[in-house]
N, C-alpha and C positions, 0 to 999 in steps of 0.2 A: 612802584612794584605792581605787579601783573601775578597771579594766583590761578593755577589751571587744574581742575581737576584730571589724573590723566589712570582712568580705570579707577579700580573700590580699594585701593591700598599706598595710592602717589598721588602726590603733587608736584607741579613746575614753577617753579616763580621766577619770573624773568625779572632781572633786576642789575641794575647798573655798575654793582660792582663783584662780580659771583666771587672772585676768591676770596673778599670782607666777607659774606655770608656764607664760604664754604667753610671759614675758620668760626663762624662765631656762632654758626647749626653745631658743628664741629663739640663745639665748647658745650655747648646745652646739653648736646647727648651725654659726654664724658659725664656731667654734673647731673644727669639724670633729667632735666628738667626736657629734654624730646625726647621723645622710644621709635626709632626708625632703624632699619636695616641698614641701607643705602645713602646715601649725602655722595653727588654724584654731578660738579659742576660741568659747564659748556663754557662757550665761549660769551653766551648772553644769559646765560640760565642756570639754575640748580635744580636736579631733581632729586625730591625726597622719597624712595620707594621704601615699600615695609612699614606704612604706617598704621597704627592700631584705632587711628582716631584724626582720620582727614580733615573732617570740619573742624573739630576743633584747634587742630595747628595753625589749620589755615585762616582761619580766625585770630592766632594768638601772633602768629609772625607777623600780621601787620602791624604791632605795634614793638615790634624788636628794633633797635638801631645799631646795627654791628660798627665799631670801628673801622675806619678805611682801613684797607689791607700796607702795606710797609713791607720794604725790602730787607727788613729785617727778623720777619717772621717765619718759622718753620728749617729745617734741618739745612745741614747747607753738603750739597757733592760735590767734588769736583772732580771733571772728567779730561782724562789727558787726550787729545785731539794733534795728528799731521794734518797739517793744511795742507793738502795736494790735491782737492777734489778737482773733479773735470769742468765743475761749471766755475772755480774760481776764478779765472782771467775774466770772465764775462761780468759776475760781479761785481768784482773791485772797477769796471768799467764803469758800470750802473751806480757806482759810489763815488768815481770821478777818484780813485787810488788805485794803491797797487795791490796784491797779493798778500803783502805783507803787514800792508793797512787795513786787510780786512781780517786778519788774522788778531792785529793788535787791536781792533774794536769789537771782536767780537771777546776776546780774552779781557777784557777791560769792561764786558756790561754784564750787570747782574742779572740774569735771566732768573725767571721763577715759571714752576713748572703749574700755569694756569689748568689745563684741563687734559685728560686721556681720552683718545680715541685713534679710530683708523685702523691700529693691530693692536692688540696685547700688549703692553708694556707702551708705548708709544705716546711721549705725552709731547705737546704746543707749549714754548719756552716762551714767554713775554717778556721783552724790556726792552727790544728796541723800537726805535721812535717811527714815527709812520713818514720821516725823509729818506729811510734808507729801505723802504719797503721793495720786493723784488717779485715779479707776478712767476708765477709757477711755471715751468717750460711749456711750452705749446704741444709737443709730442710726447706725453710721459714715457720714461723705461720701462720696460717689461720686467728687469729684473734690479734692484737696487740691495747691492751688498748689505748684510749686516754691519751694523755700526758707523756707517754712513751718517756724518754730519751735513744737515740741507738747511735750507732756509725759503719761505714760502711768504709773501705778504710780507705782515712784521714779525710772522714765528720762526722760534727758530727748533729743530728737531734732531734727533736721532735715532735711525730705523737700529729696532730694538730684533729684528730677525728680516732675513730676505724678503722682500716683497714689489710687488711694481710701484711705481714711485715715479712724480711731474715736479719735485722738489729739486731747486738749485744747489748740487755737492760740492762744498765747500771744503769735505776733511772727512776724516776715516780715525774713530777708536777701537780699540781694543776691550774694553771694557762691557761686560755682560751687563746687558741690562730688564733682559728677561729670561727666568728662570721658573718654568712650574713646578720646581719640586722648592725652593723659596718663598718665603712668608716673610710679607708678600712676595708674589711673581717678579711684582714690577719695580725696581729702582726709585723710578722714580715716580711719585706720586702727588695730586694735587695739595700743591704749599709747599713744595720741597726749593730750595733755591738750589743752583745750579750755575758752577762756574766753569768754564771751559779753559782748558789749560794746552799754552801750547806745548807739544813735545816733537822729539824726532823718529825719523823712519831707527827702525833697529841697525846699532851701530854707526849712527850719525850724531854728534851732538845737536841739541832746540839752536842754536845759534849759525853753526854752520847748515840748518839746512833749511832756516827761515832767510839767511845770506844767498842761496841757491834762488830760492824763490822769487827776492826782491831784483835779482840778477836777473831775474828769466826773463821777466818782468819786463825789465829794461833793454833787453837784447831784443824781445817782441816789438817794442818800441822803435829800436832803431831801425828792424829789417820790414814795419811794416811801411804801407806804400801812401804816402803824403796826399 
């Protein structure tokens, strides 16, 4: 662990597993034993802002050992998702399946929502493995729908309102995920687990229209050129 002072009221500590220490800062406050505002993980770090007393946390955290973190920890949502995005045919390439095998791996991993950033509401979903990792498009959108399911590296996300977006769309929910008049704003939040459900377009059944997909799939197949 790494200990940064960052101005006269935070700390950063960079450390190996931020959502173990985002639950277990987390715990301390609840039980009184931190007094900080903010507990506010990254992807390699935790910042602690609002502190009344920096040396001496920072002092006291190094000898904390939080439990690793578990797929089992923290609230669980689950989010109804159509798989029709635009980058899907290219990813399930990238995955060496079809459409509908990227549909069934991703409806089958337990994502946990590691950390927020980028827009309001907007959190990096972790759980899958760094074989299926997918590099961000070359030319990001200018405009990317809300509710827009992408996947980036090994995150995977959901733009929580419109915005430009280099993320591979994979599916499209209907489901608010940020709301400012909401306490909180944001859905979904760091430690929250998160399952992604497949469903169909309005007035299709999930079955006939994941059958559409793995069709298409294969009719691309047959007419593409050897």
């Amino acid at each position: 662990m790494r200990v940064r002072a960052v101005g006269g009221e935070a700390l950063l500590l960079e450390v190996d597993d931020p959502p173990a220490w985002f639950t277990e800062l987390s715990r301390r406050r609840d039980a009184g034993e931190l007094v900080v505002v903010d507990i506010v993980p990254g992807a390699r770090t935790v910042l602690l802002d609002g502190l009344a007393d920096p040396a001496g946390v920072a002092e006291a955290v190094r000898g904390w050992r939080p439990a690793p973190s578990t797929d089992q920890d923290g609230p669980l949502i689950e989010i109804p998702v159509v798989f029709d995005g635009p980058d899907l045919d290219e990813v399930a390439q990238r995955w060496g399946t079809d459409p509908a095998g990227v549909a069934d791996r991703l409806t089958q991993t337990a994502f946990r929502v590691a950390f927020c950033g980028f827009a309001p509401g907007f959190a990096y979903l972790t759980g899958l493995p760094a074989s299926l990792a997918v590099p961000r498009r070359a030319t990001p959108r200018t405009r990317v729908p809300a509710g827009s399911v992408g996947l980036a590296d090994t995150y995977a996300g959901v733009y929580p309102t419109p915005s430009p977006g280099g993320w591979n769309l994979v599916g499209r929910t209907e489901m608010t995920l940020f709301d400012p008049a909401s306490t909180p704003p944001a859905l979904l939040t760091p430690g929250t687990r998160v399952r992604f459900v497949a469903t169909a377009p309005a007035g299709r059944s999930t079955v006939d229209s994941m059958g559409d997909v793995a069709s298409a799939s294969g009719e691309e197949a047959r007419c593409s050129p050897s």
